[in-house]
C-alpha positions in Angstrom: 27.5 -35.9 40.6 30.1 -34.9 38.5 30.5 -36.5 34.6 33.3 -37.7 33.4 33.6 -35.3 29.7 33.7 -37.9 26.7 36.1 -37.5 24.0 35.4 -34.8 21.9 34.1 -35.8 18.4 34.2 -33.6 15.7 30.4 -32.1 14.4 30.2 -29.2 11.9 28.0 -27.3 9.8 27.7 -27.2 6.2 25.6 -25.4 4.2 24.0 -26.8 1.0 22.7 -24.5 -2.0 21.0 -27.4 -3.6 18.1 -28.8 -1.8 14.8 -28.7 -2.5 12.2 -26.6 -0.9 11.2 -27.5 2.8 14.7 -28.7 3.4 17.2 -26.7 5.4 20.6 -25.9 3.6 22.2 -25.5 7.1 22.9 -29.5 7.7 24.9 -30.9 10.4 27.3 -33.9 9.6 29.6 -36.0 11.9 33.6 -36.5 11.5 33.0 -38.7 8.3 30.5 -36.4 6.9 27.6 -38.3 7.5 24.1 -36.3 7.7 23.1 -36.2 11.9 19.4 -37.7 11.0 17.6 -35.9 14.1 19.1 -32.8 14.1 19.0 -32.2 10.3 14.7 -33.6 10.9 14.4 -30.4 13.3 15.9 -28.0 11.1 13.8 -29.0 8.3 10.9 -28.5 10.2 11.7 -25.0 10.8 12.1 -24.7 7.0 8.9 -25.8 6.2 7.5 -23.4 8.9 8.7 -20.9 6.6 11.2 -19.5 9.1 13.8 -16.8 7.5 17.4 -18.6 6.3 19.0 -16.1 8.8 17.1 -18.0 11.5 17.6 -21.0 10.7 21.4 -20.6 10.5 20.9 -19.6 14.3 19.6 -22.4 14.6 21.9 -25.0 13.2 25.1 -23.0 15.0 22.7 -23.3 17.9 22.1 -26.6 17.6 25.9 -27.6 16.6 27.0 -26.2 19.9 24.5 -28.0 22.1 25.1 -31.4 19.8 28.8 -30.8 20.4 28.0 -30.7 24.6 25.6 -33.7 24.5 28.6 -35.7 22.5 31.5 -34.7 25.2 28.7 -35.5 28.5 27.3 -38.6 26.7 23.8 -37.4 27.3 20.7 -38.2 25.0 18.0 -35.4 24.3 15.4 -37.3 26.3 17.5 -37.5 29.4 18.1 -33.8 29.8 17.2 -32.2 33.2 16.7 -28.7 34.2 20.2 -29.0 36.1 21.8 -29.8 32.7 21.2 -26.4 31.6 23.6 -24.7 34.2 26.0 -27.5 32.7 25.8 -26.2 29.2 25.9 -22.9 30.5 29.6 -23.7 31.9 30.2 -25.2 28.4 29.3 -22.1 26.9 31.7 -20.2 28.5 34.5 -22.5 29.0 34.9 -24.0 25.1 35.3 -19.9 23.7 37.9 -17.4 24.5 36.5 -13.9 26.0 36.1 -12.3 22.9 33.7 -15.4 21.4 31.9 -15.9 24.6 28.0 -15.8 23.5 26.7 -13.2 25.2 23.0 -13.6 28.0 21.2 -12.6 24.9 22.9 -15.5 23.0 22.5 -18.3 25.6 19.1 -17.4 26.0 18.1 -18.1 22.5 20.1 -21.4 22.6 18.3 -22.4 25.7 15.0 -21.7 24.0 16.6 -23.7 21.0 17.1 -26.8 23.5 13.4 -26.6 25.1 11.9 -26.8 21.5 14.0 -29.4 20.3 13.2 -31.3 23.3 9.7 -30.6 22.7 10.4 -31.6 19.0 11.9 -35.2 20.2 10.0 -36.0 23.1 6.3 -34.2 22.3 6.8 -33.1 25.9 7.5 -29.9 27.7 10.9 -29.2 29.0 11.1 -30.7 32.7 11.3 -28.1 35.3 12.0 -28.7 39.0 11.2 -25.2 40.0 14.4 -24.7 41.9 15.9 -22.7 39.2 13.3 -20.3 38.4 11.0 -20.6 41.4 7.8 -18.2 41.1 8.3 -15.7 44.1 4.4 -15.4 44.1 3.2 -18.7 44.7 1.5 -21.6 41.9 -1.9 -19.9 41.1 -2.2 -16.9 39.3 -5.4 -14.6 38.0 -6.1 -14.1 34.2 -7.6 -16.9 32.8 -10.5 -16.4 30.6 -14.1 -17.8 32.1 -17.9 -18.3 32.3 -17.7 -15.4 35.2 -15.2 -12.9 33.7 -11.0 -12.7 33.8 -10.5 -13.8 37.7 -10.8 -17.0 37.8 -8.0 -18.8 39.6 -5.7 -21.3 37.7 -2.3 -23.0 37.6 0.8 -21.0 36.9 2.7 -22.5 34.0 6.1 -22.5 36.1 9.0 -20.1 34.2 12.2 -21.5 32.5 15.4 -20.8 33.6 17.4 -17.8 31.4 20.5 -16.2 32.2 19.8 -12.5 32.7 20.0 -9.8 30.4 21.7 -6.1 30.8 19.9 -3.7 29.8 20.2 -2.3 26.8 21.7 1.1 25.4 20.7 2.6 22.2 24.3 4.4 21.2 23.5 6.9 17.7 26.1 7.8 15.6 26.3 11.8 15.8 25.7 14.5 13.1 29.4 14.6 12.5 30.6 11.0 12.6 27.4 10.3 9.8 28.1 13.2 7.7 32.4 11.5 8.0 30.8 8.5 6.6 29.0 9.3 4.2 31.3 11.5 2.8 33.4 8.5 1.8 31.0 6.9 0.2 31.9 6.7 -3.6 28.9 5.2 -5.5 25.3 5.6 -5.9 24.6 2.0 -4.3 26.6 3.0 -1.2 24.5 5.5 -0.7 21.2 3.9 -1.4 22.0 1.4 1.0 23.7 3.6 4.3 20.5 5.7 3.5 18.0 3.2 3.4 19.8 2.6 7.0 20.0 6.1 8.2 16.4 7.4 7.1 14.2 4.3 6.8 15.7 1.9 9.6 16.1 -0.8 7.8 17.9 -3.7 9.0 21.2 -5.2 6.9 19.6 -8.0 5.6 15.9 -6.6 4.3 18.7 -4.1 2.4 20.5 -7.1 1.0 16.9 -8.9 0.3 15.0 -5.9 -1.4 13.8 -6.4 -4.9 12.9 -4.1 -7.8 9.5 -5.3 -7.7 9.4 -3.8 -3.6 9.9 0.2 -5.1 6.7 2.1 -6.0 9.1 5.2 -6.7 6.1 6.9 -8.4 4.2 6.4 -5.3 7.2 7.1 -3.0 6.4 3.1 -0.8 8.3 0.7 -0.2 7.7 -3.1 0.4 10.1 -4.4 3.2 10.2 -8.4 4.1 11.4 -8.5 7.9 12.0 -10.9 10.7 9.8 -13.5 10.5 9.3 -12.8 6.9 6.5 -10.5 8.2 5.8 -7.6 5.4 5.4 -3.7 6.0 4.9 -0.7 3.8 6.6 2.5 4.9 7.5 5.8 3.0 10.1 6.4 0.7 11.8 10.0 1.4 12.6 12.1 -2.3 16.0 11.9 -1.3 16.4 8.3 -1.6 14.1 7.8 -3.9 16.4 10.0 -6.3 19.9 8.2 -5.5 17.9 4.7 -6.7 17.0 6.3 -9.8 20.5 7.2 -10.5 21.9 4.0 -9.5 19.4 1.9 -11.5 19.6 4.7 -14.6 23.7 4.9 -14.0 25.4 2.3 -11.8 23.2 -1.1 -12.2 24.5 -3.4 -14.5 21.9 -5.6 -16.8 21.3 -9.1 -14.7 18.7 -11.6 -14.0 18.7 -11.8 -10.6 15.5 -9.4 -9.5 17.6 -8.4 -6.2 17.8 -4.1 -6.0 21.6 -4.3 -4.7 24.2 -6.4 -6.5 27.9 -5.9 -7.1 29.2 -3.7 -9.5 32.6 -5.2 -10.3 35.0 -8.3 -9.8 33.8 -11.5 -10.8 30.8 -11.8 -9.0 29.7 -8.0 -10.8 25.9 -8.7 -11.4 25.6 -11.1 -8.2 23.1 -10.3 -5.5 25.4 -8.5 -2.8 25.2 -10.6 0.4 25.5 -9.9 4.1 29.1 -10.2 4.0 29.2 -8.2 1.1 27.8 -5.3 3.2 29.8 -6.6 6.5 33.1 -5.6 3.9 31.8 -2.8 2.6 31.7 -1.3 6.2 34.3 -2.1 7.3 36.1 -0.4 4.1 34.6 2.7 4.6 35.0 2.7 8.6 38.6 3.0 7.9 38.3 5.5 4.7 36.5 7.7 6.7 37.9 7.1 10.1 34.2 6.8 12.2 35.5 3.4 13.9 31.4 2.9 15.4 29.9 2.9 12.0 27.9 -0.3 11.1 24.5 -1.2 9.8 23.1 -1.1 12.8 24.6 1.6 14.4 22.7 3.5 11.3 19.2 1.9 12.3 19.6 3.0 15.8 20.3 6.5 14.7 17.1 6.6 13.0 15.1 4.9 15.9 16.6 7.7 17.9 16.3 10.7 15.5 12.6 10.0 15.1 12.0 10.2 19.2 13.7 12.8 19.2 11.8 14.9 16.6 8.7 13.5 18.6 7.3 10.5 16.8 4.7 8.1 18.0 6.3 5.4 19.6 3.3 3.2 17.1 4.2 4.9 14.5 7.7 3.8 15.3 7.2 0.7 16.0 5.8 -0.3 12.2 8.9 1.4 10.3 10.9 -0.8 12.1 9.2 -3.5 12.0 9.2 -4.3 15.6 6.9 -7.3 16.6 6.8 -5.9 20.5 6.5 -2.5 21.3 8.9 -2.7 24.4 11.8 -3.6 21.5 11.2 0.2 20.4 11.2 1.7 23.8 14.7 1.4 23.8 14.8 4.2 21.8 13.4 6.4 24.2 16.3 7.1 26.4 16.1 10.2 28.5 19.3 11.8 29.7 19.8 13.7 32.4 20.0 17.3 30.5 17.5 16.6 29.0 15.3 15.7 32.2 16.1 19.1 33.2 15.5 20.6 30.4 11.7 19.3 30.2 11.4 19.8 33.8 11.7 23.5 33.6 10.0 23.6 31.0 6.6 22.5 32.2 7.4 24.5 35.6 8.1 27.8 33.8 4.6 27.1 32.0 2.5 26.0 34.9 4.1 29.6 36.6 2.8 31.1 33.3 -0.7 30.0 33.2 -1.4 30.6 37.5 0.5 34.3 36.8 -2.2 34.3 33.7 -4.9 33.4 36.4 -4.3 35.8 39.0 -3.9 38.8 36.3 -6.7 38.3 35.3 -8.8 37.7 38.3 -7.2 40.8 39.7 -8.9 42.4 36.3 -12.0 41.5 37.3 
């Protein structure tokens, strides 16, 4: 049955720099400004989980756009249905132009968003009714642990409904468009950073959230704090390890905040530099020098794929980039078709080598 929409009521997000510790600065407030008690609750639980601030901002947009959906259906939390899901779906799509639709990837994560804060509210699981995401194989599956071994026959947890995802294409920057960019580069910093990117695949924000204390330059490490505030060591190449020097000898100006990377003029010279700092900084440079696919990103991927193809472990891999899941880093390992030819003869030219080898020297003997 279809619902008649409510009138839309206006919920935002603000963002507080004064709260104490296990609160979330992301808080969301109704039309008069007044704090939204249950949603604010489940963001500062994900705060005192110790959940990264960059998460948790994806959670309170998350959780804006879903509080925004439940206003206009008059729904409560505790009444949601499996069938509501397609609803929000249609929301989704239908409150954004083209180019601010959220993408399967995005959806997703606000659908897991929904099941947790459900499970947050209610202390129950999600409901399912199967007919979204039926289990083609049947109810019982074999896995489970027991007394006689790793076949013993139990319930299948039934799957949750998510939009699917295309798959994924690494795209590198070449030789040519990275040696454009980093041409332009003008200062030290810049350089430290893009190569930080480029040759140790670090993400934007462990750039932006590196400290002096996280450089053993004697040592040639490096301390990153990733996703999940998980920690990794990885090497420092000489190369970068040499611009740093300069730019903390040269460019650095004398501050208190510990924070490697802060801004070197304006009023905020001395300040931490920030996400959007580096967002600006990019897209600077992506005009100076003309390489319109240059980003952050873009950088990490071109190491990820650099280092397959120079013949790294995909392991090995795995921990520079701090991938929790090593089918994240097989992404990397793209095979085009030149290059499926190329290996193909290859092995065929040697296997034809070694039986030629064989029958020489049998006929020797």
């Amino acid at each position: 049955m279809d619902r008649k929409p409510g009138k839309r009521q206006q919920v935002s997000l603000t963002f507080k720099n004064d709260l104490s510790f296990g609160l979330s600065r992301y808080r969301l407030v109704d039309q008069n400004g007044k704090e939204i008690s249950k949603a604010n609750e489940f963001l500062d639980s994900l705060a005192i989980r110790g959940v990264s601030e960059r998460t948790n901002r994806a959670y309170g947009y998350g959780l804006l756009s879903f509080w925004r959906w439940m206003l206009q259906e008059k729904l409560k939390t505790a009444s949601l249905r499996e069938s509501d899901l397609l609803d929000y779906i249609r929301f989704q799509n239908s409150s954004t132009t083209d180019r601010e639709k959220p993408s399967p990837r995005t959806l997703n994560q606000r659908l897991s968003m929904i099941r947790s804060f459900y499970k947050w509210t209610t202390g129950k699981d999600f409901p399912s009714s199967g007919s979204l995401s039926r289990n083609p194989f049947g109810q019982y599956h074999f896995g489970q642990a027991s007394d006689f071994g790793y076949l013993s026959p139990c319930r299948h947890k039934q799957p949750a409904f998510y939009m699917k995802v295309p798959h994924r294409v690494v795209m590198a920057l070449s030789k040519e468009e990275v040696a454009d960019f980093m041409r332009s580069l003008r200062t030290w910093r810049d350089l430290s950073m893009v190569g930080l990117m480029l040759l140790c695949g670090l993400r934007s924000q462990e750039v932006t959230g590196l400290t002096i204390e996280n450089f053993k330059l004697s040592e040639g490490q490096i301390r990153i704090i990733g996703k999940g505030n998980k920690e990794r060591v990885i090497p420092l190449p000489p190369q970068i390890a040499s611009l740093l020097e300069t730019y903390l000898t040269v460019e650095r100006p004398k501050t208190p905040t510990s924070h490697l990377f802060v801004c070197l003029k304006g009023t905020k010279r001395g300040q931490a530099m920030t996400l959007a700092g580096v967002r600006s900084l990019f897209r600077y440079h992506r005009k100076r020098s003309g390489v319109t696919k240059a980003n952050p990103h873009r950088f990490r991927h071109t190491f990820g794929t650099e280092m397959v193809r120079a013949g790294i472990s995909l392991p090995v891999l795995m921990h520079l980039m701090g991938h929790s899941n090593i089918h994240t880093t097989m992404v990397y390992v793209e095979v085009s078709p030149n290059e499926v030819l190329e290996e193909y003869f290859r092995v065929v030219n040697k296997l034809r080598n070694e039986t030629l080898h064989l029958r020489q020297t049998s006929n020797d003997h």
